[in-house]
C-alpha positions in Angstrom: 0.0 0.0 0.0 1.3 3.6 -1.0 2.2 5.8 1.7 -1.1 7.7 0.3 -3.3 4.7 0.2 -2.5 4.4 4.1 -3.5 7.7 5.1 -6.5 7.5 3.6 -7.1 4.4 5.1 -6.3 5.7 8.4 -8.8 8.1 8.2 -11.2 6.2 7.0 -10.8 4.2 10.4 -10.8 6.8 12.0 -14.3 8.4 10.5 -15.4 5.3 11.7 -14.1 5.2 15.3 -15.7 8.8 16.0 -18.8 7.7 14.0 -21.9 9.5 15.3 -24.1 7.6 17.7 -27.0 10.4 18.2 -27.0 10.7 21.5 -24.3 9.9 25.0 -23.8 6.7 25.4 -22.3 4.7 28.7 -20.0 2.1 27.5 -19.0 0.0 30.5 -18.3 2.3 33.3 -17.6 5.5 30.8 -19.5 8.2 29.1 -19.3 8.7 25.0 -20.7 11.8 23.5 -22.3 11.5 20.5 -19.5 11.7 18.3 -18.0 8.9 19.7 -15.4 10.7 21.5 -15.0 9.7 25.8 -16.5 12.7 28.2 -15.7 13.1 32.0 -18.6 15.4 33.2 -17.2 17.8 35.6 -18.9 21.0 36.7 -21.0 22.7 39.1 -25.4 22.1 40.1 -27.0 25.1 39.8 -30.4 25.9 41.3 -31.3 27.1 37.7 -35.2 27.0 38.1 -35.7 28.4 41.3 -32.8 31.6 40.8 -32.2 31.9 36.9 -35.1 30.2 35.0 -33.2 30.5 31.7 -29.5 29.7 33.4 -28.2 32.7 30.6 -26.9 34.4 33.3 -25.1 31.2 35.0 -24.0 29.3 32.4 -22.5 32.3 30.9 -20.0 32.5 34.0 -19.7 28.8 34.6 -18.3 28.8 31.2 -15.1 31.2 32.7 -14.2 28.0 34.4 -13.9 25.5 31.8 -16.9 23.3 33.1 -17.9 21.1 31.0 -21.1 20.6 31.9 -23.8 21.8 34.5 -26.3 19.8 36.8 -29.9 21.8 36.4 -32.4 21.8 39.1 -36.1 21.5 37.2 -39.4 21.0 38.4 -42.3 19.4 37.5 -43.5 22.9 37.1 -41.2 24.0 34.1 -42.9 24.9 30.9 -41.6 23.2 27.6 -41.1 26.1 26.1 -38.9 27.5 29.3 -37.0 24.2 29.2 -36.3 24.6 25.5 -34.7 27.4 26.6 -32.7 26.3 29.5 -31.1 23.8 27.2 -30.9 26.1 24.3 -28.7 28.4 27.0 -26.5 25.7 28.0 -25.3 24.8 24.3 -24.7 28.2 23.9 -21.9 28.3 26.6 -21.0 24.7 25.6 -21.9 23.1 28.7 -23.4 19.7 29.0 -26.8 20.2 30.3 -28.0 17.6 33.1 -31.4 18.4 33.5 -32.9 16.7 37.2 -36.2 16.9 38.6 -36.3 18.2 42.2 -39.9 17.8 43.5 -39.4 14.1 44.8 -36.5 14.8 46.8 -36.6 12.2 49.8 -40.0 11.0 49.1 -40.1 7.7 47.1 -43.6 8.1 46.5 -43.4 10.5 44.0 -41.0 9.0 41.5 -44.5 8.6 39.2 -45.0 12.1 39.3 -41.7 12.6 37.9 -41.9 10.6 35.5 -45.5 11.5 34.2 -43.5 14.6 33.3 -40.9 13.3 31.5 -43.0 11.5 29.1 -46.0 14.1 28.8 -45.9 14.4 24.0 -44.7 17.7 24.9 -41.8 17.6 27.5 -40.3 13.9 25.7 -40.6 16.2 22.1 -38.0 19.1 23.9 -35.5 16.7 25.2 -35.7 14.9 22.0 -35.0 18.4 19.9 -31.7 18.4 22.1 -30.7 15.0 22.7 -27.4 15.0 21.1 -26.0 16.9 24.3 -28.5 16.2 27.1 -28.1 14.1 30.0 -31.9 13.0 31.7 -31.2 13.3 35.6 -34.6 11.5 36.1 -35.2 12.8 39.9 -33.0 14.4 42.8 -32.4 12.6 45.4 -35.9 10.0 44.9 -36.8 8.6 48.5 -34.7 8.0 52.1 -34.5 4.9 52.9 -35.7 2.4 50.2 -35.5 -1.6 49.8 -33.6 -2.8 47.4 -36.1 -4.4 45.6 -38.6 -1.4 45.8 -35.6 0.5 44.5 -34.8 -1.8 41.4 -38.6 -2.2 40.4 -39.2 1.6 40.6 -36.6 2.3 38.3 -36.6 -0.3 36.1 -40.4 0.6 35.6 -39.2 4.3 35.1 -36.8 3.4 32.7 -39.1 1.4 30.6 -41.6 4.1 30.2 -39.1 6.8 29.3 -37.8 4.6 26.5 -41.1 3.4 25.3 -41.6 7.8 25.0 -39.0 8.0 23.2 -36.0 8.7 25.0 -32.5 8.2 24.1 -30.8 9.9 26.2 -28.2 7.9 29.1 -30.8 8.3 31.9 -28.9 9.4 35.3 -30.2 7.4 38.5 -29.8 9.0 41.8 -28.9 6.5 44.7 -31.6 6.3 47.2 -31.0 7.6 50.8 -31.5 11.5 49.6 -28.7 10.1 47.2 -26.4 8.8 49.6 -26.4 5.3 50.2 -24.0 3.9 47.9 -24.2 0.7 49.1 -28.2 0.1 47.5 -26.8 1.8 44.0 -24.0 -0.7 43.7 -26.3 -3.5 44.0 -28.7 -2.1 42.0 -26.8 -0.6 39.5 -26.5 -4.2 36.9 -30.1 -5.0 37.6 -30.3 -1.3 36.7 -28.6 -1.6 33.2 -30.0 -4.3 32.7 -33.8 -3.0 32.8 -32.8 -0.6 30.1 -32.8 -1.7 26.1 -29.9 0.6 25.5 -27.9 -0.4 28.7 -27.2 3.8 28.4 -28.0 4.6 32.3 -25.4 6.4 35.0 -25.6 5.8 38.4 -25.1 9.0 40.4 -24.1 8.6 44.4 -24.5 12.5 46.5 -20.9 12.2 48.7 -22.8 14.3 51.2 -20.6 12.1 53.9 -19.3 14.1 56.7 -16.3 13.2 58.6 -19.0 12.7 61.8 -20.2 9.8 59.8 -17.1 7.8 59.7 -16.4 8.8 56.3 -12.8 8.9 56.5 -10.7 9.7 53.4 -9.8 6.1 53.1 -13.5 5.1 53.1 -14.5 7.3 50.8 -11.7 6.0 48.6 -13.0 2.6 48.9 -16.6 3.4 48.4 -15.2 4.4 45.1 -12.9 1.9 44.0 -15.1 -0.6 44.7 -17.7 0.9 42.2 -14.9 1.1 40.1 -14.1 -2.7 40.6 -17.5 -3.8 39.5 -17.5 -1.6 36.6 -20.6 0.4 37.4 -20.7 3.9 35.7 -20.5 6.1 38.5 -21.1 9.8 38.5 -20.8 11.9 42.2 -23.4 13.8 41.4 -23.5 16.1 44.2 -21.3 16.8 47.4 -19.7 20.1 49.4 -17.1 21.6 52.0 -19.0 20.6 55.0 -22.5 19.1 56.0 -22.7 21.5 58.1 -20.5 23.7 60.8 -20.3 21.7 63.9 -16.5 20.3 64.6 -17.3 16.5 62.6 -19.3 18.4 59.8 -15.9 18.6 57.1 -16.3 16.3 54.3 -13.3 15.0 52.4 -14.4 17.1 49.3 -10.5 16.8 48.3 -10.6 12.8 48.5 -13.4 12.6 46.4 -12.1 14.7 43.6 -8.8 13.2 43.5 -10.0 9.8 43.6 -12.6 10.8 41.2 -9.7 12.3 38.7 -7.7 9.1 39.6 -10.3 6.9 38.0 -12.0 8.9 35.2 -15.7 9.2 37.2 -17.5 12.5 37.0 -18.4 14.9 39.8 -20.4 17.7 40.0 -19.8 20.1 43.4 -23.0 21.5 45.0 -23.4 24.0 44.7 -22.6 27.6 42.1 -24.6 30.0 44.5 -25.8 32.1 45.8 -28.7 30.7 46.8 -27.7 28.5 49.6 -30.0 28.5 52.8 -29.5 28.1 55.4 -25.7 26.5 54.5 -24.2 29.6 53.0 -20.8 28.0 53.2 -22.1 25.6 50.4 -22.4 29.0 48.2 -19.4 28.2 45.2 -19.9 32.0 44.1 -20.9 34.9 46.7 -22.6 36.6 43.5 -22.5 33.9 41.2 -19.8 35.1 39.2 -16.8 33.5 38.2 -15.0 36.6 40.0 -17.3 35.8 42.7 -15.7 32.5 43.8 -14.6 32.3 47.2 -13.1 29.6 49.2 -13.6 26.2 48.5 -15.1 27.4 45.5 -12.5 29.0 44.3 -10.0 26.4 45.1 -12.5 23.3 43.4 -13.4 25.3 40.0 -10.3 27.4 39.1 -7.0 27.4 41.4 -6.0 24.0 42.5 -3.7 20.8 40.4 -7.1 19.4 40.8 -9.7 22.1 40.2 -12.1 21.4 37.3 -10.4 24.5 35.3 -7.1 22.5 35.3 -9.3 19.0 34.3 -12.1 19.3 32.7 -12.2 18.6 28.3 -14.9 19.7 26.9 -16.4 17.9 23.9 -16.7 18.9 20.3 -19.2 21.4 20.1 -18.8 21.3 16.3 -19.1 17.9 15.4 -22.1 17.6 18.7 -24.2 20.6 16.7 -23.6 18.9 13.3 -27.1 17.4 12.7 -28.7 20.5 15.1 -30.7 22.9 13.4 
């Protein structure tokens, strides 16, 4: 073969390799965006419905920090027309929009309601117009404490009507426990995939885990690695400075991002602020400005060997918006 012939034929593999799948996609324990290409999701939750409804104002400064991507608190309340534009407002600024539903938070009951929403014609027919670069966060935090069985059935039953409406999306599953028990998400998670035709679902765990807890570094390491062991795609979805101010309140927030960088696995700090109350110090952003970022903030987004400025990659935008109108 001519020295010609092989660099054709090299890119020809290579057309193939980055071939367009239409949507993210979990391979294993990892996240593909739609051009094929691998994606560690690293960037801040926002309290977008509640303080910014179209997130224009955010997302423009979360951009400042490289994010590349953002967690978006929704309600059931949301408008399709508002949540085109949330999303809309996220690809503007290239950032990965997880959108999350945050009415069931700690109440199992409610995971119907959540998902009635998801698959009214009109809401599946928005997230479908933007699925190339959406993540489906199907509800924050869904129930305390929950039986694993109750838990698998639930989901599985979710997943199966979001996909029979049309979704194609990786669907995000909170752990139960208001998103902290690890424990019932590991064994979930494979029954989990399972349920799901397209085996595209992440498993997010909220590392709200206080030192007061017996979360020691080296536990929260292992929590990890052992979701790492079994392959499970893992995302810590949520988790601060402190649970709160008393002397056992500090959380290992540095364990869990270096671990987390150690072994390719998302995380996504709680949260930009303002908006915090009554835990201020979880406030990223005094203003929410990128100029604004104080403290741990500052040291998690922008200034540290481990800060998501100095981590994150951001996808292609060009080749995600290719078949975007």
């Amino acid at each position: 073969m001519s020295f010609k012939g092989l660099i054709l034929s090299l890119l020809f593999l290579s057309s193939i390799a980055r071939a367009e799948t239409g949507t993210f996609t979990v391979k294993g324990r990892f996240l593909y965006d739609s051009c094929n290409a691998p994606v560690v999701l690293m960037g801040p939750n926002r309290m977008v419905y509640w303080l910014d409804r179209t997130g224009l104002s955010s997302f423009s400064e979360i951009a400042k920090t490289g994010s590349n991507t953002v967690r978006i608190v929704w309600t059931t309340e949301g408008k399709p027309e508002e949540l085109d534009t949330v999303l809309k407002n996220a690809r503007r600024f290239e950032l990965i929009p997880i959108i999350e539903l945050h009415d069931a938070t700690g109440d199992w009951s409610k995971l119907k309601q959540l998902v009635d929403y998801w698959t009214r014609p009109d809401i599946a027919a928005t997230i479908e117009k933007h699925q190339r670069y959406t993540i489906v966060n199907i509800g924050n935090e869904v129930g305390d404490k929950v039986a694993l069985e109750d838990y698998v059935k639930g989901y599985s039953r979710a997943i199966t009507r979001m996909r029979e409406a049309g979704y194609q999306t990786p669907l995000m599953i909170d752990a139960p426990g208001w998103g902290k028990d690890i424990d019932t998400l590991q064994a979930a998670g494979p029954a989990l995939i399972a349920a799901d035709p397209k085996h595209n679902i992440l498993l997010s765990v909220h590392m709200w885990w206080p030192a007061m807890w017996g979360y020691t570094p080296e536990r929260i390491r292992a929590e990890i690695e052992e979701s790492v062991e079994a392959g499970l795609p893992l995302v810590i979805g949520e988790f601060g400075n402190r649970w709160d101010d008393t002397e056992g309140g500090a959380i290992a927030y540095r364990e869990i991002i270096k671990t987390a960088l150690e072994h390719k696995i998302g995380f996504l700090p709680w949260s930009w602020g303002p908006g915090n109350k009554p835990q201020k110090h979880l406030d990223m952003s005094e203003d929410g400005s990128a100029a604004g970022l104080t403290g741990w903030g500052r040291e998690v987004m922008l200034d540290e060997s481990y800060s998501i400025a100095n981590n994150a990659v951001k996808p292609d935008w060009q080749c995600l918006l290719g078949a975007v109108e």
